[in-house]
Each structure stands twice: as structure tokens, then as C-alpha cells.
C-alpha positions as a Markdown table, in Angstrom:
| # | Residue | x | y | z |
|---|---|---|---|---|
| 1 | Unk | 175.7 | 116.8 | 23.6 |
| 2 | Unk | 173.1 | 116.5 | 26.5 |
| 3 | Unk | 169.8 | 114.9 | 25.5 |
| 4 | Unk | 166.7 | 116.6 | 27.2 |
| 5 | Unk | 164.0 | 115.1 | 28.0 |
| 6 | Unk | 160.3 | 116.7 | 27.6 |
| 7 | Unk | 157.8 | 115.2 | 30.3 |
| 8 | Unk | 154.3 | 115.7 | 28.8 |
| 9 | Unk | 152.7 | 118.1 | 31.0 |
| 10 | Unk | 149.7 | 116.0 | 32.3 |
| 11 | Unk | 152.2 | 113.7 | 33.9 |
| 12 | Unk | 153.5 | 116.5 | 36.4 |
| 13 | Unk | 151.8 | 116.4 | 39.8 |
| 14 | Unk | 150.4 | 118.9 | 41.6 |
| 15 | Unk | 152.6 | 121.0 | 43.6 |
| 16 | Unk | 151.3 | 122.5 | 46.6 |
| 17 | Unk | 153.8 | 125.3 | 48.3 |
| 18 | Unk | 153.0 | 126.7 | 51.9 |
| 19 | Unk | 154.5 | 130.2 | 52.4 |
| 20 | Unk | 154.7 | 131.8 | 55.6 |
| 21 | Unk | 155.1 | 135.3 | 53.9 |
| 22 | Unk | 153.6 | 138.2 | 54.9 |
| 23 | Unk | 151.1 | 140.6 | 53.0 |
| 24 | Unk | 153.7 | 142.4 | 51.7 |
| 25 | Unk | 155.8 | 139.1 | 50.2 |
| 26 | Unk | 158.2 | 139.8 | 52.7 |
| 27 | Unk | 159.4 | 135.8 | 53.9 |
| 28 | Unk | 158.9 | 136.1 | 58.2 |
| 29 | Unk | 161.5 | 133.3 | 59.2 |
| 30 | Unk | 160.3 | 133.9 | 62.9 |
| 31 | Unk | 157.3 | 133.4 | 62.5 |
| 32 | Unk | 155.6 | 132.2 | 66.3 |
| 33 | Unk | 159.2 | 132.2 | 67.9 |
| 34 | Unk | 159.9 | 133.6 | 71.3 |
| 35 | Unk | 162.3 | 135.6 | 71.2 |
| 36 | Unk | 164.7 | 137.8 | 74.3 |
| 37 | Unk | 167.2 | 139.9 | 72.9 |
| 38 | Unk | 169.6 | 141.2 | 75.8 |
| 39 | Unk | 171.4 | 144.8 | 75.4 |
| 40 | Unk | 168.5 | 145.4 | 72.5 |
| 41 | Unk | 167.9 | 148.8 | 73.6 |
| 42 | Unk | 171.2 | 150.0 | 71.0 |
| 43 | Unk | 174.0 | 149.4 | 68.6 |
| 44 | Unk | 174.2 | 145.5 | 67.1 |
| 45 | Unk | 171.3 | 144.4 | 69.7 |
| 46 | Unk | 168.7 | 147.3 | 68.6 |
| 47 | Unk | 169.5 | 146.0 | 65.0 |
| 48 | Unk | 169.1 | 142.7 | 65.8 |
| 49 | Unk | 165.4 | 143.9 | 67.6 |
| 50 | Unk | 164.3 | 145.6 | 64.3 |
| 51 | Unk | 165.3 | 142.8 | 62.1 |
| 52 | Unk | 163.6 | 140.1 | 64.1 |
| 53 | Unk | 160.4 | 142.2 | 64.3 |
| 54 | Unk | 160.3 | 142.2 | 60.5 |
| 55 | Unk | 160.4 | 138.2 | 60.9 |
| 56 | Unk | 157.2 | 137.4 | 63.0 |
| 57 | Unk | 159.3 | 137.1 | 66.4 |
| 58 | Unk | 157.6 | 138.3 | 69.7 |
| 59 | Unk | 160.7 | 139.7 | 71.4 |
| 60 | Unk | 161.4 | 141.1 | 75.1 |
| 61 | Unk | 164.2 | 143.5 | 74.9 |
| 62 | Unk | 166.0 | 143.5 | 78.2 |
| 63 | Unk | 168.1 | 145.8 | 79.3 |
| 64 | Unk | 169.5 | 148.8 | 81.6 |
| 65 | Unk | 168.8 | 151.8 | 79.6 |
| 66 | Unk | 165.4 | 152.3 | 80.7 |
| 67 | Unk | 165.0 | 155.2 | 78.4 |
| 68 | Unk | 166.4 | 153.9 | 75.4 |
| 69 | Unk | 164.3 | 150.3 | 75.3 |
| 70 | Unk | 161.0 | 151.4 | 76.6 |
| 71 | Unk | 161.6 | 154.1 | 73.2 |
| 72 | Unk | 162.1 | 151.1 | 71.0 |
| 73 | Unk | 160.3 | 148.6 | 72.0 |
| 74 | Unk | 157.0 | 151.5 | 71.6 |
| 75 | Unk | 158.0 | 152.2 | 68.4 |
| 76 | Unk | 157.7 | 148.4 | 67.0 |
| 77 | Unk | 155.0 | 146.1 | 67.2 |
| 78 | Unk | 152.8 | 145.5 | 70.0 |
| 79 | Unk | 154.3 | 142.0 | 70.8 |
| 80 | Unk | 157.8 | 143.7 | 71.2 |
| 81 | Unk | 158.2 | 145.2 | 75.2 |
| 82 | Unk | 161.3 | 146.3 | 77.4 |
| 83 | Unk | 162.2 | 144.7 | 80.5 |
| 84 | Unk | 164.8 | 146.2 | 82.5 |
| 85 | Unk | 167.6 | 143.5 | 82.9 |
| 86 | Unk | 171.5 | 143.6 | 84.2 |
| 87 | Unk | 172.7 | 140.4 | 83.1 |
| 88 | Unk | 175.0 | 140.1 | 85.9 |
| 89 | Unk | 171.9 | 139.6 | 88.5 |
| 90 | Unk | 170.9 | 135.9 | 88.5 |
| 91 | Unk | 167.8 | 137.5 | 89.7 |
| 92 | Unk | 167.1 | 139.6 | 87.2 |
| 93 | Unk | 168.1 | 137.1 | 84.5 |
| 94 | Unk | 165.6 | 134.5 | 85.6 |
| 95 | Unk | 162.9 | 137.8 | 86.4 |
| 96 | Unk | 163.6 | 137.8 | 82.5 |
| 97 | Unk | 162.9 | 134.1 | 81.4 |
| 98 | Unk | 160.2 | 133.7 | 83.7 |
| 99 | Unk | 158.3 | 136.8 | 83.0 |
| 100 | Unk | 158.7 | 136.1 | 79.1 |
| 101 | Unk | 157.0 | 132.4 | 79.7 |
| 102 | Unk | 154.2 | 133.9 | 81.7 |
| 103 | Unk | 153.8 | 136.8 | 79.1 |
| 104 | Unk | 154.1 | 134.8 | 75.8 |
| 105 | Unk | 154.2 | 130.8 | 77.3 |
| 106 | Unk | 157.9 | 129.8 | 75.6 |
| 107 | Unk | 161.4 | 131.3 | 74.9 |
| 108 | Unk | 162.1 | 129.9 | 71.4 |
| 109 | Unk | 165.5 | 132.2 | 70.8 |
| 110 | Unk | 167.7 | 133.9 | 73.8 |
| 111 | Unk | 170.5 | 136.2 | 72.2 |
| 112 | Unk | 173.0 | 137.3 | 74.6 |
| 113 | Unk | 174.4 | 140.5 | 73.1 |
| 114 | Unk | 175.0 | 142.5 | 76.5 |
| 115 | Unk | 177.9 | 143.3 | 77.1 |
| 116 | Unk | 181.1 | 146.1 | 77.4 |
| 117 | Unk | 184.0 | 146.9 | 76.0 |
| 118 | Unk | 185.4 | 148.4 | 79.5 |
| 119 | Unk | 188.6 | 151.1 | 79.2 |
| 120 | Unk | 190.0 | 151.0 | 75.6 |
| 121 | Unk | 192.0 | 154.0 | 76.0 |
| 122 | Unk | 194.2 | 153.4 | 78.7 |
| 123 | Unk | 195.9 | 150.7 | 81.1 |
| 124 | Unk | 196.3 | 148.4 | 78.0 |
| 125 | Unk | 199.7 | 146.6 | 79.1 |
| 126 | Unk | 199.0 | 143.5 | 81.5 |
| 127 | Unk | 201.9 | 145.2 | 83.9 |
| 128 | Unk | 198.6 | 147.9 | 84.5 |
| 129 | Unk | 195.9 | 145.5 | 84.4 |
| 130 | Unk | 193.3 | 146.7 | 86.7 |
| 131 | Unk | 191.5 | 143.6 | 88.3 |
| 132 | Unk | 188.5 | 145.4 | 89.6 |
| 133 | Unk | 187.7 | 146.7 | 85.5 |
| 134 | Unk | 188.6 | 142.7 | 84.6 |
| 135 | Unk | 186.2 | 141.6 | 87.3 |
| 136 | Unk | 182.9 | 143.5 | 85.8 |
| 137 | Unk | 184.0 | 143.2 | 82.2 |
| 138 | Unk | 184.1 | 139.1 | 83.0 |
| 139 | Unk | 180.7 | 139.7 | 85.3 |
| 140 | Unk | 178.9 | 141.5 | 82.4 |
| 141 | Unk | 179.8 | 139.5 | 79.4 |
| 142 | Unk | 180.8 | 136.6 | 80.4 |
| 143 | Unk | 178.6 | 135.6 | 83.6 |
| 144 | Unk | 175.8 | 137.2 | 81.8 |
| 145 | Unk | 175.9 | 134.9 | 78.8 |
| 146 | Unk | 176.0 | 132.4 | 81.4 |
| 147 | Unk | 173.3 | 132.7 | 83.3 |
| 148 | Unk | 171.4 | 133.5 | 80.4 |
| 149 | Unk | 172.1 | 130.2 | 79.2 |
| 150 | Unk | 171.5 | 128.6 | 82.3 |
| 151 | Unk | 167.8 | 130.1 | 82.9 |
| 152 | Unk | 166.7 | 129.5 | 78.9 |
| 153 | Unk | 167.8 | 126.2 | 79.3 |
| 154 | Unk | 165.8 | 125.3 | 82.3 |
| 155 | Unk | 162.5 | 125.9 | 79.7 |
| 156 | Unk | 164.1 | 125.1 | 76.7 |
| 157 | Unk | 164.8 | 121.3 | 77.9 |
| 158 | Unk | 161.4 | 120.4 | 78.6 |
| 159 | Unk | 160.1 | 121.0 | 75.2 |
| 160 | Unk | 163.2 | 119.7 | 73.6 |
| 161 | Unk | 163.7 | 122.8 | 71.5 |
| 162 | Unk | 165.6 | 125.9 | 71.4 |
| 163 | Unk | 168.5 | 128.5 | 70.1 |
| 164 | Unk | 170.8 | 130.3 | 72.4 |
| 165 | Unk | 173.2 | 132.8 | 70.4 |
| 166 | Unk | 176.0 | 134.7 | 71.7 |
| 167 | Unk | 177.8 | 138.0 | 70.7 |
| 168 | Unk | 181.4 | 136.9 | 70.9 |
| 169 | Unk | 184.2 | 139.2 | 68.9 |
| 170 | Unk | 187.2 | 138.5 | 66.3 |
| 171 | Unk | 188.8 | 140.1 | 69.6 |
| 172 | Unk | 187.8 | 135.9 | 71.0 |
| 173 | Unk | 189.4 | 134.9 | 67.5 |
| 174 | Unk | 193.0 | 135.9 | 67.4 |
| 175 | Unk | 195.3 | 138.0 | 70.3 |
| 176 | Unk | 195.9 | 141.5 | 70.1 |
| 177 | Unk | 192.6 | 142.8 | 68.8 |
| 178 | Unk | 191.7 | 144.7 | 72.4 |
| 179 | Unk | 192.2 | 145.0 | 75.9 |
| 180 | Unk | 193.2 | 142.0 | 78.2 |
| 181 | Unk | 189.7 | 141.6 | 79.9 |
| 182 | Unk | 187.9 | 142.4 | 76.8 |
| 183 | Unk | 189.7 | 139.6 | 74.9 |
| 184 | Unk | 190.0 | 137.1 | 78.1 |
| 185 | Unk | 185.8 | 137.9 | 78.0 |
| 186 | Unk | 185.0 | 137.2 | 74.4 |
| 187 | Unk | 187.4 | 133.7 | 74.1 |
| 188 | Unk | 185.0 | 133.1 | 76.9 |
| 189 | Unk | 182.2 | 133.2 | 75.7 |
| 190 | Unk | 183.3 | 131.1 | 72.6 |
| 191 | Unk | 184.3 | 128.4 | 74.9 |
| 192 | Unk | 181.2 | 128.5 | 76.9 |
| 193 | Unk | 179.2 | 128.2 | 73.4 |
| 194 | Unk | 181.1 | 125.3 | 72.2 |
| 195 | Unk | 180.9 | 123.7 | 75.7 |
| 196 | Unk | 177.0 | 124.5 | 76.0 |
| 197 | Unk | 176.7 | 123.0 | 72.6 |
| 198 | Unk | 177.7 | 119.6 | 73.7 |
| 199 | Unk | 175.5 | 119.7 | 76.4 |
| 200 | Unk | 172.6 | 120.9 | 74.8 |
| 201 | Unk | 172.4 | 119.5 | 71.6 |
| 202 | Unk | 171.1 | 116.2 | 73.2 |
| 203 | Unk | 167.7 | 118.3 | 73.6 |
| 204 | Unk | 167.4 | 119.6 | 70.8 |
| 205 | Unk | 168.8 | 123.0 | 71.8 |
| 206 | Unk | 171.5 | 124.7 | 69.2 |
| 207 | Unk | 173.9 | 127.0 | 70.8 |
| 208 | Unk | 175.8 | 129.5 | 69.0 |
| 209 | Unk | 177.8 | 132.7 | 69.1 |
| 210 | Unk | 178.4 | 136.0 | 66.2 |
| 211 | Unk | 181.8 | 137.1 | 66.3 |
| 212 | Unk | 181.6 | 140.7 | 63.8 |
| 213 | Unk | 184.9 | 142.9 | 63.3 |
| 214 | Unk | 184.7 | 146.5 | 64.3 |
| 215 | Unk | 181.5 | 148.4 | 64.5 |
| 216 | Unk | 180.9 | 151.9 | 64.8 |
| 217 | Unk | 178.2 | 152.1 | 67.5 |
| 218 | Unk | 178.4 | 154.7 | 70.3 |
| 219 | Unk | 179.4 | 152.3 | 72.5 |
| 220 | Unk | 183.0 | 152.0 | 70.8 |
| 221 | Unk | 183.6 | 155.0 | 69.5 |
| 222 | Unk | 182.8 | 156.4 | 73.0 |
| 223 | Unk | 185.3 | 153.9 | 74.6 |
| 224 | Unk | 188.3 | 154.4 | 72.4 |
| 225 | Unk | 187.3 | 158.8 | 72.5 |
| 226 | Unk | 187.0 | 158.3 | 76.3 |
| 227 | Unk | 184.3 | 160.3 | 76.6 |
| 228 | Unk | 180.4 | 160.5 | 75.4 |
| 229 | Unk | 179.6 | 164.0 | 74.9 |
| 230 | Unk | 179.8 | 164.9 | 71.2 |
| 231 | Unk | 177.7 | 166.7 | 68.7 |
| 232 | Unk | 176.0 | 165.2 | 65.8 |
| 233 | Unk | 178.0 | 166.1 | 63.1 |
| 234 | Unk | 181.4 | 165.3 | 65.7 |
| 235 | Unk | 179.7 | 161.9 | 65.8 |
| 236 | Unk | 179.7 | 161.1 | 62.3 |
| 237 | Unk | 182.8 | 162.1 | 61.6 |
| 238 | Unk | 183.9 | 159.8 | 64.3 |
| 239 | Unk | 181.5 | 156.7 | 62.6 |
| 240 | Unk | 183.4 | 157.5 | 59.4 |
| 241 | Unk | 186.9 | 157.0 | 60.9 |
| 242 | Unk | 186.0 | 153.9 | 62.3 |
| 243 | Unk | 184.8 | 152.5 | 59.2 |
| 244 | Unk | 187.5 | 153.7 | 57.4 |
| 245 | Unk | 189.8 | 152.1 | 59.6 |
| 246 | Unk | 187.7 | 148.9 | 59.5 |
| 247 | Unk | 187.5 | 148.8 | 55.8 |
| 248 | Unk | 191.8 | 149.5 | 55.4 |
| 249 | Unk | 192.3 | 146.0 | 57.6 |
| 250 | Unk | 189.7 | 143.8 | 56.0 |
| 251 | Unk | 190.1 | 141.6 | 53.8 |
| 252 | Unk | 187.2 | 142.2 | 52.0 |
| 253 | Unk | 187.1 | 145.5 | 49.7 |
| 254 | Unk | 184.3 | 147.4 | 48.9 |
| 255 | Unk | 182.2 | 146.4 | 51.6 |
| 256 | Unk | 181.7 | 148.5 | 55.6 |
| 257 | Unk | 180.5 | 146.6 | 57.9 |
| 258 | Unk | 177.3 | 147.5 | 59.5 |
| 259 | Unk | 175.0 | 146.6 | 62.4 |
| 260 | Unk | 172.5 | 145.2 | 60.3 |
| 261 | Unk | 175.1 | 143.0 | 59.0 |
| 262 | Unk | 175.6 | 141.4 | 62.3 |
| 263 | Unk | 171.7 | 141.1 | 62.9 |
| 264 | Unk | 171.8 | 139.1 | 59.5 |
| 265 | Unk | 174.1 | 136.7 | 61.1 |
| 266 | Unk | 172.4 | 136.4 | 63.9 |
| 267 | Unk | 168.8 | 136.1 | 62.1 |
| 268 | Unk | 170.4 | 132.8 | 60.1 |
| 269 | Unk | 171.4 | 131.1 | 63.1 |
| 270 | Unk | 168.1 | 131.8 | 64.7 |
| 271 | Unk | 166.0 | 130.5 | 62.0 |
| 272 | Unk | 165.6 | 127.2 | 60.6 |
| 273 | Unk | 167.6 | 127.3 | 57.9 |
| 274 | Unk | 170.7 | 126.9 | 60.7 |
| 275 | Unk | 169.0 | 123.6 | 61.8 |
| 276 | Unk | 171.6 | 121.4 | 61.5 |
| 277 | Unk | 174.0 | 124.4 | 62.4 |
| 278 | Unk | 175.4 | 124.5 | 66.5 |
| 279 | Unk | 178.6 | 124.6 | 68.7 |
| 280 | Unk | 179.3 | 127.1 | 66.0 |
| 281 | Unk | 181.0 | 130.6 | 66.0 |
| 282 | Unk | 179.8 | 132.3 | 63.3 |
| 283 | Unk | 183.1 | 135.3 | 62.2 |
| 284 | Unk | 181.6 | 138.0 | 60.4 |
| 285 | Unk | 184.9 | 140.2 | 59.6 |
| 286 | Unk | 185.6 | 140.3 | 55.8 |
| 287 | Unk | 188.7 | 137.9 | 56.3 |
| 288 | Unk | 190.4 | 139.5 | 58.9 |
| 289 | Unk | 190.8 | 136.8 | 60.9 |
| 290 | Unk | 191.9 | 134.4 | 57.9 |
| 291 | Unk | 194.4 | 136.8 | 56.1 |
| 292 | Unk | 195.9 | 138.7 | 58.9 |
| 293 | Unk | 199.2 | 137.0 | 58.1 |
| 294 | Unk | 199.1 | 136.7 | 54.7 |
| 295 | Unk | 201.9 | 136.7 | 53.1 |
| 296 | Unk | 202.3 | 138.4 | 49.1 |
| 297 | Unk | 198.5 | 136.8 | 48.2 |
């Protein structure tokens, strides 16, 4: 039997706890970080926007839907704004890392969500592969992670201190989970995390990437209809066959997989509680990946 032992209570010591919670109780695990969220203005990158707002993070949403950002960014906090970015410009890119260090003095977390899915639908044997779609699929979401990297780093060394995070796919996890560019694109960007990662890391700088199963945004369900002109309740009957088809191949049971769920992710590898966490892809699929070839378990 385990013996417990009572200490007298005049022999505890003081415990002192500093909280960085807000009024509300709510724990803000961004509180003072920098933040640029690229391709925030919808889908996974608007959640991961709304979620890092609720954390204390000043965040610059960049990207080329003028309409949609300038939208989100007024309805948040005052310390949230929209920059119009295309990730593939080098120019625009470090427009973006410079104007956030004039506007707010540091970049603490760059997450490079931009990105496209390219032609879902059709021309999905190699004997068709179309090199001019391969060409801006790799310039988008694989250049663009790039030079994102390239222009955070150049402030992020200085002060020996940083996060870079990438939006990668299962499709960069295992073959035959999309198109040839699409897949070429996202194994891409893993390498280039795991590669930026051993550079980095000497500086301080943690370099990761989210790799989520499918998600019914727009963005998809308009690539694999072919087409983006549907009415509202034709749009949710599209987001529930994607789900549905999401939750039949997972793993998991009883759980669909949501935006928010990705910005969750990305929110752990942003904060401190990741510190000792880089080179890292981070697979948020419900075991897809890991029981695709299961056999009678």
C-alpha cells in the first residue's frame, strides 16, 4: 500500500503564477508575436487568421483576392490588415516582409498557406501532363513557400528567433492522392521544410509544415466540380459529399475534419509549446496515411 505523506501547510512556499490570459480567461499563446499569414483571405488560411487573432498575434494577411482580405482583415482587430501579395513575385514577397517590419518592427511567425490545387478534373495521366499548369502550380506553391522563407529569414536571423510554417498535403505523404503537379508541389515543400530546418535551426528559427487530409473549402470543391458558380444550398450539398467521402477513408471514426482543425495545428507549431519541435511535418489526416494499407486490423 502507498504511504502518503502530509506536508504541514506552513512549509509550502509561495507560488506565484504569471498568466498571459485575457479578460475573458481565454489563454492568448500569441501574445506580442508578428505574425503574416499568406492566402489568409479564405478556406484553411482565413481560419488560421481568426484563430491567431483570438491568441494576441498582430497578423498581415497577404493575398490576391483584394476583396475577400480587405473584408476580413476589417472585421477583426485593428492590428489585423491585408496586403495584396502573389507569392510567386519576389517583389511582392519581400514588399510583404518589409512593410510588416516597418508597420509592426518584427515578423515573429510567417505561414505559407498560398497555394492551388491546379486542374483536378482532367489531364490526370502523366501521358497528358500539361507543363505550362506544372509550371505555375510549382511557381505558386512551391516558389512561393520559398521565397517566403527566404525574405522571413533575412529578419528572422538577426534576432536569432523565429517560426516559418508550411501548408504541405497527405497528397506530399504517400502517391496517388492528386494530380502529378499538385503532388510533385506538396513533397516539395516538405523537402524544402526539412532542408530549411537544418539550416535554420542554428538561429534559433523552427521551420515546419501542416500536412491536413481533404477539406471542403471552395477552393476544392470548385476544382474537382470544375466550375465556381453554384448556389448556396448546391454548395452545401457539395461540402457534405466531401466530408462524407473524407470521413469513409479515414482512419479515424466519428470525427470530419475541419478548417479550424488545421488552424489548431498550425497554432501548436506557432506557439511555444512546439519549442523544441522543427524540421517537422505535422499529418493531420485521422490515420490515413498510416493505415492506408492495413491489412484485417
Amino acid at each position: 500500500m502507498l504511504d502518503l505523506v502530509v506536508v504541514p501547510e506552513k512549509t509550502l512556499p509561495a507560488i506565484h503564477f504569471i498568466s498571459n490570459e485575457s479578460s475573458s480567461g481565454q489563454l492568448k499563446r500569441l501574445e506580442g508575436k508578428v505574425a503574416i499569414v499568406t492566402g489568409g483571405a479564405g478556406g484553411i488560411g482565413e481560419a488560421i487568421v481568426r484563430l491567431f487573432v483570438k491568441h494576441g498575434a498582430k497578423i498581415v494577411i497577404a493575398d490576391i483576392d483584394d476583396a475577400a482580405g480587405t473584408h476580413l482583415a476589417n472585421s477583426l482587430s485593428s492590428s489585423t490588415i491585408f496586403l495584396r501579395c502573389d507569392v510567386s513575385s519576389e517583389m511582392d514577397i519581400q514588399n510583404l516582409i518589409n512593410f510588416t517590419v516597418s508597420r509592426y518592427g518584427q515578423v515573429d511567425i510567417l505561414v505559407n498557406n498560398a497555394g492551388i490545387l491546379g486542374n483536378q478534373t482532367k489531364h490526370k495521366s502523366i501521358v497528358d501532363f500539361d507543363a505550362n499548369e506544372f509550371d505555375k502550380i510549382m511557381g505558386i506553391n512551391v516558389r512561393g513557400a520559398a521565397l517566403g522563407m527566404k525574405h522571413a529569414a533575412k529578419v528572422m536571423v538577426p534576432r536569432r528567433s523565429g517560426c516559418i510554417i508550411s501548408t504541405a498535403s497527405v497528397a506530399g505523404v504517400m502517391g496517388g492522392l492528386g494530380p502529378h503537379a499538385y503532388a510533385a508541389s506538396k513533397h516539395a515543400i516538405v523537402g524544402l521544410t526539412k532542408n530549411a530546418a537544418c539550416e535554420l535551426g542554428s538561429y534559433g528559427i523552427r521551420v515546419n509544415c501542416v500536412s491536413p487530409f481533404g477539406l471542403a473549402t471552395s477552393m476544392l470543391i470548385n476544382a474537382w466540380r470544375g466550375c465556381d458558380d453554384q448556389g448556396e444550398d448546391e454548395a452545401e450539398e457539395e461540402v457534405e459529399k466531401v466530408e462524407k467521402r473524407v470521413r469513409s477513408l479515414a482512419n479515424l471514426k466519428g470525427v470530419t475534419l475541419k478548417t479550424e482543425d488545421i488552424a489548431q495545428a498550425v497554432l501548436y507549431l506557432a506557439s511555444d509549446e512546439s519549442k523544441y519541435v522543427s524540421g517537422h511535418n505535422l499529418v493531420v489526416d485521422g490515420g490515413f496515411t498510416t493505415s492506408k494499407n492495413c491489412i484485417d486490423l
